[in-house]
MIDRENGU-369680 format. One record per atom (N, C-alpha, C): residue in three letters; x, y, z. Coordinates in steps of 0.1 Angstrom, whole numbers, padded with zeros to 4 digits, always signed. Layout:
<recs>
ALAXYZ;...
</recs>
This chain:
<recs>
UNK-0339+0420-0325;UNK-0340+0428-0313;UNK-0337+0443-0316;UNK-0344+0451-0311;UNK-0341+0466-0315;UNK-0329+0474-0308;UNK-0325+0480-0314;UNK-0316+0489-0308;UNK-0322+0497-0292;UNK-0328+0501-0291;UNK-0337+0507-0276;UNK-0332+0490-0267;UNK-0340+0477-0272;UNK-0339+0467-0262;UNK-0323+0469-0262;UNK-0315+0466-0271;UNK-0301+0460-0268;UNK-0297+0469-0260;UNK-0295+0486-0260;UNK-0291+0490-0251;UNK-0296+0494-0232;UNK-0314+0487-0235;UNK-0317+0483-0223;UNK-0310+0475-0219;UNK-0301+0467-0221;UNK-0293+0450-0215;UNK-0280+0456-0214;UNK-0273+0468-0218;UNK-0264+0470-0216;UNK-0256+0475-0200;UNK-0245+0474-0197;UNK-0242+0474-0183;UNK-0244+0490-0185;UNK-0252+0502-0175;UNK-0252+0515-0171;UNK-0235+0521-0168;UNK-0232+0531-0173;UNK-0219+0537-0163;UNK-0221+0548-0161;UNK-0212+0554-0155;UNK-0216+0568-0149;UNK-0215+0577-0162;UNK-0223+0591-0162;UNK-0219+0599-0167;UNK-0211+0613-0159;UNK-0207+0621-0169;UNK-0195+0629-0163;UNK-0204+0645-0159;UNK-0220+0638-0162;UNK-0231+0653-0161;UNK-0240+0649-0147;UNK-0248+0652-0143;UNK-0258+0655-0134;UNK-0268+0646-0137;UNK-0278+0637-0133;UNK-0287+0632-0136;UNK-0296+0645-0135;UNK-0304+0643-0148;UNK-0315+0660-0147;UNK-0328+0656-0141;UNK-0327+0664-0127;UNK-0340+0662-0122;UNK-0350+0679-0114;UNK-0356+0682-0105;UNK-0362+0689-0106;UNK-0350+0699-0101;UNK-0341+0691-0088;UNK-0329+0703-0082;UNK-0322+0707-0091;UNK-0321+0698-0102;UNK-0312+0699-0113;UNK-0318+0714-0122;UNK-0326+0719-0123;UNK-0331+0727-0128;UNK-0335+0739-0117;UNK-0335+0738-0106;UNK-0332+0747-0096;UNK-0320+0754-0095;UNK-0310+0745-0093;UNK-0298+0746-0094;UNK-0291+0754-0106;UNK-0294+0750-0118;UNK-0291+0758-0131;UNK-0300+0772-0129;UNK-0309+0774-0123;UNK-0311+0787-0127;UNK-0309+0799-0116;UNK-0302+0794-0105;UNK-0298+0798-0096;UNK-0285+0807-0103;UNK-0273+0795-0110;UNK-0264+0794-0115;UNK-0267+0802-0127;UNK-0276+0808-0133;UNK-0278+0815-0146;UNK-0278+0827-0136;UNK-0283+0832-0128;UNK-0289+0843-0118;UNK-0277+0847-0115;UNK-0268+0838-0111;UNK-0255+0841-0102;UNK-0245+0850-0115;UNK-0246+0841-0131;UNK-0238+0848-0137;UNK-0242+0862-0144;UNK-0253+0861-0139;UNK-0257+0877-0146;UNK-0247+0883-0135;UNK-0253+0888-0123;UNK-0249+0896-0114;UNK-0234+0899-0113;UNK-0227+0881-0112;UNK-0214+0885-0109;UNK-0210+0888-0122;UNK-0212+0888-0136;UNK-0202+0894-0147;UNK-0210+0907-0147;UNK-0222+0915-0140;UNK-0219+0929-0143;UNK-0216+0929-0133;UNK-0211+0926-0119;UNK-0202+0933-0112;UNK-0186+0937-0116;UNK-0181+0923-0124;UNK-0165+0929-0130;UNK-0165+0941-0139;UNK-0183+0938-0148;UNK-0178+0947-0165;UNK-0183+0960-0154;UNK-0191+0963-0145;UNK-0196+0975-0149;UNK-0195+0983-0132;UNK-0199+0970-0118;UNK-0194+0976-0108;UNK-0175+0978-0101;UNK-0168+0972-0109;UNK-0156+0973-0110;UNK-0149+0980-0120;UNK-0161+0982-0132;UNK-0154+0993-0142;UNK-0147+0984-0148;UNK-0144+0977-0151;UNK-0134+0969-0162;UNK-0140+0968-0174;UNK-0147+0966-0177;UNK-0153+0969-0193;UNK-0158+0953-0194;UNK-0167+0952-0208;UNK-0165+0943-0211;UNK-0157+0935-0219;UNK-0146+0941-0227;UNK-0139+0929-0231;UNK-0126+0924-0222;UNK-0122+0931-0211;UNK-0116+0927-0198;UNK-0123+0917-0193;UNK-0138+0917-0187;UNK-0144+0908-0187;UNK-0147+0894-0193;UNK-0145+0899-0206;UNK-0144+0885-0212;UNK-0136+0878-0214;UNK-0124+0884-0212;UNK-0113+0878-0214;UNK-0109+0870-0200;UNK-0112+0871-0185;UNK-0111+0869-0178;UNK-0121+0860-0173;UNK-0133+0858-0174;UNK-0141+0847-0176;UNK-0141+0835-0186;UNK-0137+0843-0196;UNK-0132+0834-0209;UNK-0118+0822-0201;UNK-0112+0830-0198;UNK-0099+0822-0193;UNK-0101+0811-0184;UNK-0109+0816-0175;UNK-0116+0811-0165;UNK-0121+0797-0169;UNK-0130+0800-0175;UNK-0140+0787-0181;UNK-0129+0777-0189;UNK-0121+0781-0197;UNK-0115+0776-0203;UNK-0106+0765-0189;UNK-0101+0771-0183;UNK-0095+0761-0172;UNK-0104+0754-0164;UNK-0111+0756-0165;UNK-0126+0748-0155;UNK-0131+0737-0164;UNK-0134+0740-0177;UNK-0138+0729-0188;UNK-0122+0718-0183;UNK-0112+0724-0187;UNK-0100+0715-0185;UNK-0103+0701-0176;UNK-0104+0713-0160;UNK-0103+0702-0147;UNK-0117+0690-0149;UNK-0125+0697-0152;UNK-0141+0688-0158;UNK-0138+0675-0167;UNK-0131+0681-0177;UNK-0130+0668-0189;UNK-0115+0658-0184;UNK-0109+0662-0176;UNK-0095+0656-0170;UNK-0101+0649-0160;UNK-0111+0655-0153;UNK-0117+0641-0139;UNK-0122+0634-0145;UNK-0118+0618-0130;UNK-0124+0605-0133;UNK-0138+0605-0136;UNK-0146+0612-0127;UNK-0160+0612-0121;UNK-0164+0628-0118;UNK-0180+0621-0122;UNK-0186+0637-0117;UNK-0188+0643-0102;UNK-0181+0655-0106;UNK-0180+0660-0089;UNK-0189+0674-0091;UNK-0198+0673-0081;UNK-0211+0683-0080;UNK-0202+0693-0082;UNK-0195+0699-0074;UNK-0189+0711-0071;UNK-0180+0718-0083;UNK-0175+0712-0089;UNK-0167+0712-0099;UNK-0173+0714-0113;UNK-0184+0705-0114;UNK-0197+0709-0122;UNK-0205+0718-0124;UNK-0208+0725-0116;UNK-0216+0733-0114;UNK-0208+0752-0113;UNK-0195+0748-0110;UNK-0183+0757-0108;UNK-0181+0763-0125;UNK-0181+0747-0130;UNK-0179+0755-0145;UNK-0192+0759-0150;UNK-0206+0753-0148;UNK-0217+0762-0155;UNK-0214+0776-0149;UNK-0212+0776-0138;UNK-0213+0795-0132;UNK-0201+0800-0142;UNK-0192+0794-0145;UNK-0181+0801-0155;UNK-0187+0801-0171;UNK-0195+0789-0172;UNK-0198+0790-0188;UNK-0208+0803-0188;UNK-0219+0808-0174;UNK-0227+0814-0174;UNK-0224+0830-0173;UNK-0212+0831-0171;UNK-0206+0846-0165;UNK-0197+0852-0173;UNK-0192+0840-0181;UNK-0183+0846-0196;UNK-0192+0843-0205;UNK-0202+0838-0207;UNK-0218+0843-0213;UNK-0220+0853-0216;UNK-0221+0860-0203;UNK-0227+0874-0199;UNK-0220+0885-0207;UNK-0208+0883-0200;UNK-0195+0893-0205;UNK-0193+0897-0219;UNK-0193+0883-0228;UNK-0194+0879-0240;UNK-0202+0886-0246;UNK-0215+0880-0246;UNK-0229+0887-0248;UNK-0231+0905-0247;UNK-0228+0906-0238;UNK-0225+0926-0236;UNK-0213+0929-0243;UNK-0203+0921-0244;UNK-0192+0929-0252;UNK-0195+0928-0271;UNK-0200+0919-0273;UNK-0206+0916-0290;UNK-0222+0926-0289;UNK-0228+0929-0281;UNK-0242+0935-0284;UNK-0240+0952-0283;UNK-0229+0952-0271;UNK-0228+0968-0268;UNK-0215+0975-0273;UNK-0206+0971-0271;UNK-0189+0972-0278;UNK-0187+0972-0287;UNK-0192+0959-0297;UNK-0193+0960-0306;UNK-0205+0964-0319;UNK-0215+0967-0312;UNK-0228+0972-0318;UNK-0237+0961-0327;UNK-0232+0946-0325;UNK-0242+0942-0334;UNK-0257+0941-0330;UNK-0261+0948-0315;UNK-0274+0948-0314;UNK-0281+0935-0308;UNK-0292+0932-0296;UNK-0293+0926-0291;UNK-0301+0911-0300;UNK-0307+0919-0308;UNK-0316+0908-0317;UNK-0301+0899-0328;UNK-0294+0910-0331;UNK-0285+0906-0339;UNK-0273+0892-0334;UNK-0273+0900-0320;UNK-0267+0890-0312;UNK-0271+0874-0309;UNK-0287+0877-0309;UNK-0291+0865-0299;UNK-0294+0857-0318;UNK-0297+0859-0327;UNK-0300+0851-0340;UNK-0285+0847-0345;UNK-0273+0855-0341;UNK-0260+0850-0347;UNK-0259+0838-0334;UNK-0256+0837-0321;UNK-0256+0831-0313;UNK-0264+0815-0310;UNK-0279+0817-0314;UNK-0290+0806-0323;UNK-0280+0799-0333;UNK-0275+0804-0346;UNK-0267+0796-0351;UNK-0259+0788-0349;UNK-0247+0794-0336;UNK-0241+0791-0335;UNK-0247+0775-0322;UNK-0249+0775-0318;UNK-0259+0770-0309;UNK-0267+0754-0317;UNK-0271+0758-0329;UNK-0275+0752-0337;UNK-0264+0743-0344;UNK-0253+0749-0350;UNK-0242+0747-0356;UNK-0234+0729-0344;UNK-0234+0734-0332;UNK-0224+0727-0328;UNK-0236+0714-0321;UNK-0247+0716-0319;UNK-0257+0705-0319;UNK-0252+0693-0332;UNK-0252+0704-0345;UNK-0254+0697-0352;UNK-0243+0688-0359;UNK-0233+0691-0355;UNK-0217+0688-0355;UNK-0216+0675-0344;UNK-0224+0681-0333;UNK-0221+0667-0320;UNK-0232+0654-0329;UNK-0238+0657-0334;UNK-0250+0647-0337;UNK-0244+0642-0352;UNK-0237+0646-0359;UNK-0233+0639-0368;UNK-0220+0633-0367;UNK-0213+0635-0356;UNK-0204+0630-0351;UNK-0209+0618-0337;UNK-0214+0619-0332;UNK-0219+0611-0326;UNK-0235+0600-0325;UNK-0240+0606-0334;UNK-0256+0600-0336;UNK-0267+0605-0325;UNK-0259+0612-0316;UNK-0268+0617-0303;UNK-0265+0631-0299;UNK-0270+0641-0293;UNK-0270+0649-0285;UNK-0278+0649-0270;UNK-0280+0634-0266;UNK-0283+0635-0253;UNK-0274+0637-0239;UNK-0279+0644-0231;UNK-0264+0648-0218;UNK-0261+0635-0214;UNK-0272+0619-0214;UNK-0263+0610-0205;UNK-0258+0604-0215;UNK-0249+0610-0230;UNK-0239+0599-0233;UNK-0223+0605-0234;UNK-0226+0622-0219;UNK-0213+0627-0218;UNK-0203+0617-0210;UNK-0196+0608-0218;UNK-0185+0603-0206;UNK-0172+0601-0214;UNK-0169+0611-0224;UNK-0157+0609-0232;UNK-0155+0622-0240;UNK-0143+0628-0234;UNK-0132+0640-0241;UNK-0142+0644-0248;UNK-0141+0639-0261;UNK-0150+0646-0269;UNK-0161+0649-0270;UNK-0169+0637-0266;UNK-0183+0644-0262;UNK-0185+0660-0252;UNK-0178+0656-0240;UNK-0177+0666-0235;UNK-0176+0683-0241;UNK-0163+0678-0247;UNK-0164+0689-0255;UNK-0173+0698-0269;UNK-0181+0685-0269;UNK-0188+0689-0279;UNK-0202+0694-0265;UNK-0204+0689-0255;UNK-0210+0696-0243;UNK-0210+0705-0241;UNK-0198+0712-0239;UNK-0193+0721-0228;UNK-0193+0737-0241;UNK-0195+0732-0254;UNK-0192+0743-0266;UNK-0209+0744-0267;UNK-0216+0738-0263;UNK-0230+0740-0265;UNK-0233+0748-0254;UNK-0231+0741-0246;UNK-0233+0749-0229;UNK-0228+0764-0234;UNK-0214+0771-0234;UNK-0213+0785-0239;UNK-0217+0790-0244;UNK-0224+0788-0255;UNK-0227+0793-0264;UNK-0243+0794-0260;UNK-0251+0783-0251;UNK-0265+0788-0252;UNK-0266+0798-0240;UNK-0253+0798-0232;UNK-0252+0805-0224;UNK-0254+0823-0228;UNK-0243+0820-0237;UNK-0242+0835-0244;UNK-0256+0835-0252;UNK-0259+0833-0257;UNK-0272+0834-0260;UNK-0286+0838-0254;UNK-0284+0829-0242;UNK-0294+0836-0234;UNK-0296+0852-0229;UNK-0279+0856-0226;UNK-0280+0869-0221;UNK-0286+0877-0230;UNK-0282+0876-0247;UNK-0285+0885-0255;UNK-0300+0884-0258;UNK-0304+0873-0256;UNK-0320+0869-0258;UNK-0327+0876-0246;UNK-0321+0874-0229;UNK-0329+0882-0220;UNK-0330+0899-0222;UNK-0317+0904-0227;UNK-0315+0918-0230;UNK-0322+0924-0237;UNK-0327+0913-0248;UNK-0335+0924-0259;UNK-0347+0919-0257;UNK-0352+0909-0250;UNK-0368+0903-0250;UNK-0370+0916-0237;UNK-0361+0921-0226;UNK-0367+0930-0215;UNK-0365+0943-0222;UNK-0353+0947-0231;UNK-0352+0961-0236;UNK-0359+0966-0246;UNK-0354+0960-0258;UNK-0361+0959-0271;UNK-0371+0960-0272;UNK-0383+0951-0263;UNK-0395+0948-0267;UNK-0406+0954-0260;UNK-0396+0961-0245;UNK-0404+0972-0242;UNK-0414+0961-0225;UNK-0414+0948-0230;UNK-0417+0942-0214;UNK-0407+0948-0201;UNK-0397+0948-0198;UNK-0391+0951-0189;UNK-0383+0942-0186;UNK-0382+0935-0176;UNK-0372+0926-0162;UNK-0383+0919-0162;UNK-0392+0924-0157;UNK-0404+0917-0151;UNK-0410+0908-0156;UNK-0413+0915-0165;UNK-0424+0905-0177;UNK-0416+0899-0186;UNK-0403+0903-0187;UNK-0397+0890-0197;UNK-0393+0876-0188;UNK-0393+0882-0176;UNK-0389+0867-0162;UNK-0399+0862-0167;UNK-0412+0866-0169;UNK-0428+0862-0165;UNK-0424+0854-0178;UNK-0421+0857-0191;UNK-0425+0850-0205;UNK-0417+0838-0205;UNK-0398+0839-0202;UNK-0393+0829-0201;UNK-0401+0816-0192;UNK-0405+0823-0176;UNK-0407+0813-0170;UNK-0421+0807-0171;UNK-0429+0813-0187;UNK-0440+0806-0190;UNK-0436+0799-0200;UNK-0424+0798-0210;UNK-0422+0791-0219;UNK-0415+0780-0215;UNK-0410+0779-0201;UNK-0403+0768-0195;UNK-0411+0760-0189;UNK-0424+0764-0182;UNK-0439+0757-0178;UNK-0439+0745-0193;UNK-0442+0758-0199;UNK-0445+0750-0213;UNK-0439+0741-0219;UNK-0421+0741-0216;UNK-0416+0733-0223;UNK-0418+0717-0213;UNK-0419+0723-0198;UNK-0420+0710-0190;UNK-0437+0707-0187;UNK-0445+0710-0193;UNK-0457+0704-0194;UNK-0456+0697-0210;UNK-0453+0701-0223;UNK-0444+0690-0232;UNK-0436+0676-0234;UNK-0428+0679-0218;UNK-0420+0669-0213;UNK-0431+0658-0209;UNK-0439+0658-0200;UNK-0447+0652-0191;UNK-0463+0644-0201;UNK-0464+0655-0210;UNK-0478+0651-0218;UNK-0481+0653-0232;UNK-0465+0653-0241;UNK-0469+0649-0254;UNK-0456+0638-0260;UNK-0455+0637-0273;UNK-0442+0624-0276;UNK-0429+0635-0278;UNK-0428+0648-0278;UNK-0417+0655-0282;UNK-0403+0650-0277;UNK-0393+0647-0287;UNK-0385+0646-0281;UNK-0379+0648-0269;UNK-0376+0641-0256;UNK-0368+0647-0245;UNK-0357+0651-0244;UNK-0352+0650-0254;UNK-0338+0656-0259;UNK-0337+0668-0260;UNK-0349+0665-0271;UNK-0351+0684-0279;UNK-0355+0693-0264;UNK-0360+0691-0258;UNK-0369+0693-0248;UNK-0359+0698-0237;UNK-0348+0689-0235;UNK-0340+0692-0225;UNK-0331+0707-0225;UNK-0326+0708-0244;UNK-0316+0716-0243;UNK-0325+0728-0245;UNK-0340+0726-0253;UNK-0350+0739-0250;UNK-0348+0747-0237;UNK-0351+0735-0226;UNK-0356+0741-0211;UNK-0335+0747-0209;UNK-0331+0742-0212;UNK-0316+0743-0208;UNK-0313+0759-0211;UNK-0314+0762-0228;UNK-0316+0776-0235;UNK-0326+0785-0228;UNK-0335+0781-0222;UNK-0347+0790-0220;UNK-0338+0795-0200;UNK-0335+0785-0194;UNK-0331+0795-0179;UNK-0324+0798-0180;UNK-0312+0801-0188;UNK-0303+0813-0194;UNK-0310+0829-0195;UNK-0318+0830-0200;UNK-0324+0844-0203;UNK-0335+0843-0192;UNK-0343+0835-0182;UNK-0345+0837-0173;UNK-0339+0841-0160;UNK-0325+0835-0156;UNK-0314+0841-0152;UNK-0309+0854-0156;UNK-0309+0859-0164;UNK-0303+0869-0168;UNK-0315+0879-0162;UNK-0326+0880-0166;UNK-0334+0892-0166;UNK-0338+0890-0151;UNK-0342+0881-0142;UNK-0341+0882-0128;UNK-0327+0888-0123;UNK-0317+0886-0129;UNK-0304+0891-0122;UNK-0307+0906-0126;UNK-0311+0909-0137;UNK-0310+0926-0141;UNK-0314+0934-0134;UNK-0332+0927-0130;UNK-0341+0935-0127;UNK-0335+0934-0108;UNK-0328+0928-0103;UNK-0325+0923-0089;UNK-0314+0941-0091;UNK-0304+0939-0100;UNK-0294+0950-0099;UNK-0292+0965-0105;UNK-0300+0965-0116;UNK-0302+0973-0123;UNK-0309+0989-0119;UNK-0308+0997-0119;UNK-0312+1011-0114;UNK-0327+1011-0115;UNK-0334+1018-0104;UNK-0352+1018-0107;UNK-0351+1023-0116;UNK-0347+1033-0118;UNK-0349+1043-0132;UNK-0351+1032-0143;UNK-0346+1018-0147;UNK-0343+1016-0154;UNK-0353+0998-0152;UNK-0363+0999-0145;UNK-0371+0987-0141;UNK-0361+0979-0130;UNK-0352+0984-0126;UNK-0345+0972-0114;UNK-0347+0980-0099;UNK-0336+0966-0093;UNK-0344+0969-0075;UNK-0330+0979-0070;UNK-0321+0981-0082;UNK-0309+0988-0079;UNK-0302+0981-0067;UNK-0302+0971-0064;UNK-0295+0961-0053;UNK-0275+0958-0054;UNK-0270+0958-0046;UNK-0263+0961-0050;UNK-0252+0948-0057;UNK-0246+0951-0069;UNK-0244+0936-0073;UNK-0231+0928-0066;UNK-0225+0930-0056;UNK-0213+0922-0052;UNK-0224+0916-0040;UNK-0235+0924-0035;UNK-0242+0912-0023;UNK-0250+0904-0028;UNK-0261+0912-0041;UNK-0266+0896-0048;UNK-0256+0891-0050;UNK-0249+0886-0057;UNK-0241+0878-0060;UNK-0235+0869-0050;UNK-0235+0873-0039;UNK-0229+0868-0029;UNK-0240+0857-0016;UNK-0253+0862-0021;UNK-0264+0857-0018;UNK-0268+0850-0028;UNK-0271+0851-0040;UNK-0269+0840-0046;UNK-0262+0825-0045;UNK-0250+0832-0045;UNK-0239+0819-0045;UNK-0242+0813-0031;UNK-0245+0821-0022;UNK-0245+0813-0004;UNK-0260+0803-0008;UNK-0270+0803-0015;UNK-0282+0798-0022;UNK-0277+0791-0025;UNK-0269+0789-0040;UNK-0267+0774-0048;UNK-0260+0771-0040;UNK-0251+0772-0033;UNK-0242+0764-0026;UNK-0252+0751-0016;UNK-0261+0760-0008;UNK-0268+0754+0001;UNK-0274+0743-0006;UNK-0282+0750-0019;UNK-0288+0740-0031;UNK-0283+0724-0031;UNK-0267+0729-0038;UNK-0259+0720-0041;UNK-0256+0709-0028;UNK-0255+0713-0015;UNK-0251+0705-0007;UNK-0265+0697-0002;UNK-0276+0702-0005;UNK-0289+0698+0001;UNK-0297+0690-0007;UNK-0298+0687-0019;UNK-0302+0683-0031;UNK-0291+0671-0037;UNK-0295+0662-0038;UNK-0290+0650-0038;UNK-0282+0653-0052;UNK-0267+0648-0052;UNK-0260+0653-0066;UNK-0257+0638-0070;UNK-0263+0629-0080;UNK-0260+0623-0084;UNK-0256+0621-0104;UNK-0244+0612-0105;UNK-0241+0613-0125;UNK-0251+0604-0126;UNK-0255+0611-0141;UNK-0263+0603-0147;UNK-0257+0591-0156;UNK-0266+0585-0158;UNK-0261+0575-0164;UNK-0263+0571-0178;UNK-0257+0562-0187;UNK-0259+0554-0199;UNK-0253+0546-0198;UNK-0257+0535-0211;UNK-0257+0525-0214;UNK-0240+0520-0221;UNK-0234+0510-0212;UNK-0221+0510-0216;UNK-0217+0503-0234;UNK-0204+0505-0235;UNK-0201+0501-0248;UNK-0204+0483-0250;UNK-0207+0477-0260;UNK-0209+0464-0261;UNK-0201+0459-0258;UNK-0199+0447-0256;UNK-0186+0437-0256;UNK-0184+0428-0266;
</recs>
């Protein structure tokens, strides 16, 4: 009997993530959108800089992963509470290493890829898997929630220089992400590619889609944005996923329990 049947026979139990479905991916990029705006409102319409910022979203997330990997069960709210934290000390992150520190936005987003790559590859030799439904234990989680940051931070530095760097803008880098995400979900639907690989692609890719819709939403015309101001997007955003989250069925996903 193969391994695929035996764990088809296995009892299902909940996982401590989201079953990924289409809200599921609505919801995350709402949540990517939300953390651009609100971390440049602390670093830059509040004036606090960015490594104030990071340290304060840093903190943040850090107690949010806590309450996440300490609950019984997945709770929408609580879930989704920490992506907007993994996504907003992302941001902060990402601007304080690209601009603060000068390593440059390309520089950023290929050190960040590593790192990204690095803790995949750590979860999978420690576990044999990197799929989201076999989060339902400390560790895994953790080995989750260090992916999650990091492709978070990644993205911002990926949206910053695919709109600045490369001379597309806000506009047209929204346009490129959200054609490489077509792409990765027309992959999903109509060839053998891994759905795994597939998932954390599309997962990495509405990070930097988030980010450059939040820019070009806040950002000065002078500078390709709608100059909006960033404490009401953000606040319109969040009244969005909120609605999202209550309206869109939130159920954990599941896997296949331990043998007996």
């Amino acid at each position: 009997m193969s391994k695929q049947t035996v764990a088809s026979k296995l009892p299902a139990v909940a996982s401590k993530v989201p079953a990924v479905t289409l809200g599921f991916w609505v919801i995350k990029i709402l949540a990517t959108t939300l953390g651009e705006t609100g971390g440049d409102t602390v670093t830059m319409t509040m004036n606090l800089g960015y490594l104030t910022g990071s340290l304060i979203f840093l903190s943040l997330l850090v107690v949010m992963i806590v309450f996440q990997i300490t609950a019984k069960k997945f709770h929408p709210f609580l879930y989704w509470a920490t992506i907007v934290a993994s996504t907003t000390a992302g941001t902060t992150m990402a601007d304080f290493a690209d601009r603060s520190l000068g390593i440059g936005y390309m520089g950023g987003s290929v050190l960040l890829l590593l790192c990204v790559l690095a803790v995949l590859g750590l979860w999978y030799r420690s576990q044999g898997s990197v799929a989201v439904d076999t989060v339902n234990t400390p560790k895994v989680e953790a080995f989750y929630w260090a992916t999650i940051t990091f492709s978070q931070t990644l993205g911002t530095a990926l949206g910053d220089w695919t709109a600045d760097d490369t001379g597309l803008g806000y506009e047209g880098a929204a346009l490129v992400f959200g054609a490489a995400l077509a792409i990765v979900g027309g992959a999903y639907f109509w060839t053998r590619i891994s759905h795994v690989l597939l998932f954390w692609a599309a997962f990495i890719l509405t990070r930097p889609l988030g980010a450059t819709v939040g820019d070009w939403l806040d950002k000065p015309l002078d500078h390709g944005g709608l100059a909006l101001s960033r404490p009401l997007a953000s606040a319109i955003i969040g009244i969005v996923m909120i609605a999202c989250i209550l309206a869109i069925p939130q159920k954990a996903g599941t896997h296949p329990g331990p043998r007996n």
